[in-house]
C-alpha positions in Angstrom: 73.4 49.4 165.8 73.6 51.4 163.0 73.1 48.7 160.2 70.2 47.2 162.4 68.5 50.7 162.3 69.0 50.8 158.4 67.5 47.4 157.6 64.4 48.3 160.2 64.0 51.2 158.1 64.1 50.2 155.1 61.8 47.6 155.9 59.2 50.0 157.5 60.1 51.8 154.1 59.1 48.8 151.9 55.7 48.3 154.5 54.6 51.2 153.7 54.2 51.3 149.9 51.0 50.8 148.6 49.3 47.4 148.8 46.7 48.0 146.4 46.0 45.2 143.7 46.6 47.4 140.5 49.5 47.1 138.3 52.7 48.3 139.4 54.3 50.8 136.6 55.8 49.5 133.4 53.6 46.8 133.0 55.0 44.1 136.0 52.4 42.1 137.9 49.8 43.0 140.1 50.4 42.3 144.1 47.8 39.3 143.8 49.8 37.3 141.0 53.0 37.6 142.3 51.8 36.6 145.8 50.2 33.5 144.1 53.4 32.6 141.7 55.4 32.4 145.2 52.8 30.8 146.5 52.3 28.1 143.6 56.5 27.9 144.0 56.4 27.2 147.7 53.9 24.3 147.4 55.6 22.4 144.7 58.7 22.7 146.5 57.4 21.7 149.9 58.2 18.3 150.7 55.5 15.7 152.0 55.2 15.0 156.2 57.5 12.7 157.4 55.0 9.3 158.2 56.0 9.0 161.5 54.1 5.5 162.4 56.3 4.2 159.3 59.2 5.7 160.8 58.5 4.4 164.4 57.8 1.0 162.7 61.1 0.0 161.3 63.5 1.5 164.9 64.2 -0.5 167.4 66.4 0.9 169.0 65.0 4.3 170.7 68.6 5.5 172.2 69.1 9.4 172.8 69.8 10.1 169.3 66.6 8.3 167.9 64.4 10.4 170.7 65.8 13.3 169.2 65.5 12.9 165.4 61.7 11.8 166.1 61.4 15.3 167.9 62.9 16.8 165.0 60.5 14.9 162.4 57.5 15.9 164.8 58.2 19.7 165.3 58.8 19.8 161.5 55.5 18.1 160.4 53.9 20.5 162.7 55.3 23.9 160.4 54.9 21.8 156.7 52.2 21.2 157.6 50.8 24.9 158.9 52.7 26.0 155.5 51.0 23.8 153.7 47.4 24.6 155.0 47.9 28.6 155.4 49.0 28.8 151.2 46.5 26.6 150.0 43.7 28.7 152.0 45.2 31.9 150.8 45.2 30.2 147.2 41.6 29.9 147.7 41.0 33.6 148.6 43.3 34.7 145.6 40.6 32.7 143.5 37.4 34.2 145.0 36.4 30.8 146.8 37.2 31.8 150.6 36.7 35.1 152.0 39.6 36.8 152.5 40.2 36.7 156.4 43.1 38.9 158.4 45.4 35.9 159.0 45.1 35.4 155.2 45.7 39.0 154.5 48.6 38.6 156.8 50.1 35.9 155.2 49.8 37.5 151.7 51.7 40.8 153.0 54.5 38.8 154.6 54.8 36.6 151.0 54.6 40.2 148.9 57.0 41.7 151.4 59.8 38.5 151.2 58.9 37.8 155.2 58.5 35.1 156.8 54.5 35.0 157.8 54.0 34.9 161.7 51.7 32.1 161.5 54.8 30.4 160.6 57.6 32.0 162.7 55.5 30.7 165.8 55.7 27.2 164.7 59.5 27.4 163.3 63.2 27.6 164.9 64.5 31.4 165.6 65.5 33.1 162.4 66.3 36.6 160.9 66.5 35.6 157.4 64.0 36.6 154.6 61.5 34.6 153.3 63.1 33.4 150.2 66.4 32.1 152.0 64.6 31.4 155.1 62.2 28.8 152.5 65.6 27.6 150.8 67.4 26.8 154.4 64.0 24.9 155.5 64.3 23.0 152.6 67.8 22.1 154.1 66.8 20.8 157.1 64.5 18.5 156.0 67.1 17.0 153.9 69.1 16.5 156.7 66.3 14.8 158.6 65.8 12.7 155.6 69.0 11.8 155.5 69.5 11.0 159.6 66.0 9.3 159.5 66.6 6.6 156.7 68.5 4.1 159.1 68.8 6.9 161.9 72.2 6.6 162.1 74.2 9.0 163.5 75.7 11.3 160.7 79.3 11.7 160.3 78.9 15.0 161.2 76.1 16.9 162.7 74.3 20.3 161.2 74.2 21.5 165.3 72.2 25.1 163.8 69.8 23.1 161.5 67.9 22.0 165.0 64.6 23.4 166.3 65.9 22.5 169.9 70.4 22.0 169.6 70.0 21.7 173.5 68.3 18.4 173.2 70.9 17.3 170.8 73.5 18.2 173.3 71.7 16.3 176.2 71.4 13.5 173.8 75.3 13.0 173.8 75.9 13.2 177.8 72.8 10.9 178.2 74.2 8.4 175.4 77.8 8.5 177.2 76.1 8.1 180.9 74.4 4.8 180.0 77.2 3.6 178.1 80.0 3.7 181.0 77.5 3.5 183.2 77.8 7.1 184.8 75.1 9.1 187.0 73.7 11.4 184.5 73.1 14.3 186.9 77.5 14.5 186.7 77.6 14.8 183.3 79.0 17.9 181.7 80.2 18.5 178.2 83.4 19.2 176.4 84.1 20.7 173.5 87.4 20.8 171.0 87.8 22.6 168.0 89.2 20.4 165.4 91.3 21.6 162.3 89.4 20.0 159.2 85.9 20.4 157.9 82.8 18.7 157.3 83.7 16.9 154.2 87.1 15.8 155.9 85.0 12.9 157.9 84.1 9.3 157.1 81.9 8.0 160.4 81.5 9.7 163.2 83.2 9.1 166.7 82.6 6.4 169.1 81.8 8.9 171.9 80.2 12.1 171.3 79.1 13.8 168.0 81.0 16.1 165.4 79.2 19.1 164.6 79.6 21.8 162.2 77.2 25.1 161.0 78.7 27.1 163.8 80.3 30.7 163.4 81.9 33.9 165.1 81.5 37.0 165.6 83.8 39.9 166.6 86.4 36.9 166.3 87.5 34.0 164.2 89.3 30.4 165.2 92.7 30.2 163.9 93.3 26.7 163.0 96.8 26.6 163.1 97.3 28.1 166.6 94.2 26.3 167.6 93.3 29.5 169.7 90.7 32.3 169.2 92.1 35.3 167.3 91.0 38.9 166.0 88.8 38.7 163.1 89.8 39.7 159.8 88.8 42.8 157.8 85.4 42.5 156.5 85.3 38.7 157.5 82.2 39.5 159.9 80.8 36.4 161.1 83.9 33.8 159.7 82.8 30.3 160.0 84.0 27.8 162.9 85.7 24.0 161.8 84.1 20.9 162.9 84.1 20.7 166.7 83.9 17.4 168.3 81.5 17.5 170.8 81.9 14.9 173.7 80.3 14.4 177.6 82.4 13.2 181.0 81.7 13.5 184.4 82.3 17.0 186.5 85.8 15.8 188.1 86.9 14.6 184.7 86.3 18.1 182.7 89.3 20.0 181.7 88.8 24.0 182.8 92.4 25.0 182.1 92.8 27.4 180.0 89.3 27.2 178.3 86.7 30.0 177.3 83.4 29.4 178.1 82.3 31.1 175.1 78.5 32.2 174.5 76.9 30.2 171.5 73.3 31.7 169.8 70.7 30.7 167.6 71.0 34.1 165.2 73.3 36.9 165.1 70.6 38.3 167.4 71.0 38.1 171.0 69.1 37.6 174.3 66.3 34.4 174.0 68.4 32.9 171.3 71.4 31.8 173.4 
């Protein structure tokens, strides 16, 4: 509680200095032209939309995965695309052609400040991370999109945190299993092991199911060579899980013995992230 009440203050600190366009002492840029040299930075870097009527054009095959790596394609158009439009409307402002409005003025605050804009947070996943490495693990995801979407295979192993929505990911695998063996959906539950090697350590991905990795633990860590949930290390605070193998049976097949149900979040923030 502590910590959290440090980093609100100092960012209520860092809100609070002055916003004015003049120089800032010893001769560093004005608030305007480092706004716009982010802003020029973010726009290069910005991949293009994904062309979803090419993408839709070359599958066939729309099983559960598919559905889902569509969705993800969609839902990240939508915030490129938002990015995209909000800097190149502020660039405008910066440059005396547009009237500087209040979602502009917003936006150029958040980019002076290293936070993420709202205008963009309302279209994006949940994150706590500052701008620059919230841009840099964007940037990420699309890659992995890029990657799944090229012959929409199913990746060796799955980035499970780099989804807007893991849930549908998840529902994905017990609707996949359901029509493969031919089982009522509405009996499907999932089962998770904890495997010992990491995401490098696979070649293909299972024939059931989906590997997934980008998971972690906090106020714990998985010991691999027990295979059971132990105390967490000195100043290992959040200690990062090994590929789990993620896979979907019917209720009267699940094993409950000796399992922990164990709460899984978006962030190291609680409540509407779980």
């Amino acid at each position: 509680r502590r910590v959290r009440e440090a980093v609100v203050s100092t960012q209520s600190t860092g809100e609070m200095q002055p916003r004015d366009s003049g120089a800032s002492g010893g001769g560093g840029m004005t608030k305007e032209e480092k706004v716009k040299g982010l802003l020029d930075e973010i726009l290069e870097r910005l991949p293009e939309e994904f062309n979803m009527m090419e993408m839709a054009g070359r599958t066939e095959d729309r099983s559960p995965y598919t559905v889902v790596a569509f969705q993800e394609c969609e839902r990240m158009n939508i915030l490129t695309s938002e990015i995209r439009r909000s800097l190149k409307e502020l660039d405008l402002g910066l440059k005396g052609e547009l009237t500087i409005s209040n979602e502009m003025e917003g936006t150029m605050n958040a980019v002076f400040l290293d936070k993420v804009p709202n205008n963009w947070t309302a279209r994006a996943y949940p994150s706590v991370l500052p701008l620059g490495a919230w841009f840099a693990d964007l940037l990420l995801r699309i890659k992995e999109l890029e990657s799944w979407t090229t012959d929409f295979a199913l990746p060796n192993v799955v980035w499970l945190a780099g989804f807007f929505n893991p849930q549908s990911f998840l529902t994905a695998i017990e609707q996949s299993t359901a029509r493969k063996n031919e089982w009522p959906l509405d009996r499907m539950v999932l089962s998770v092991d904890v495997t010992k090697k990491w995401k490098e350590d696979f070649n293909s991905p299972p024939r059931e199911g989906s590997y997934v990795h980008g998971l972690f633990m906090e106020g714990a860590r998985w010991d691999s060579q027990s295979g059971m949930i132990a105390d967490s290390r000195l100043k290992e605070l959040t200690p990062a899980c090994p590929v789990m193998f993620v896979k979907a049976c019917t209720v009267d097949r699940q094993e409950t013995k000796n399992m922990y149900e164990c709460p899984v979040y978006k962030t190291r923030e609680r409540g509407p992230t779980f």
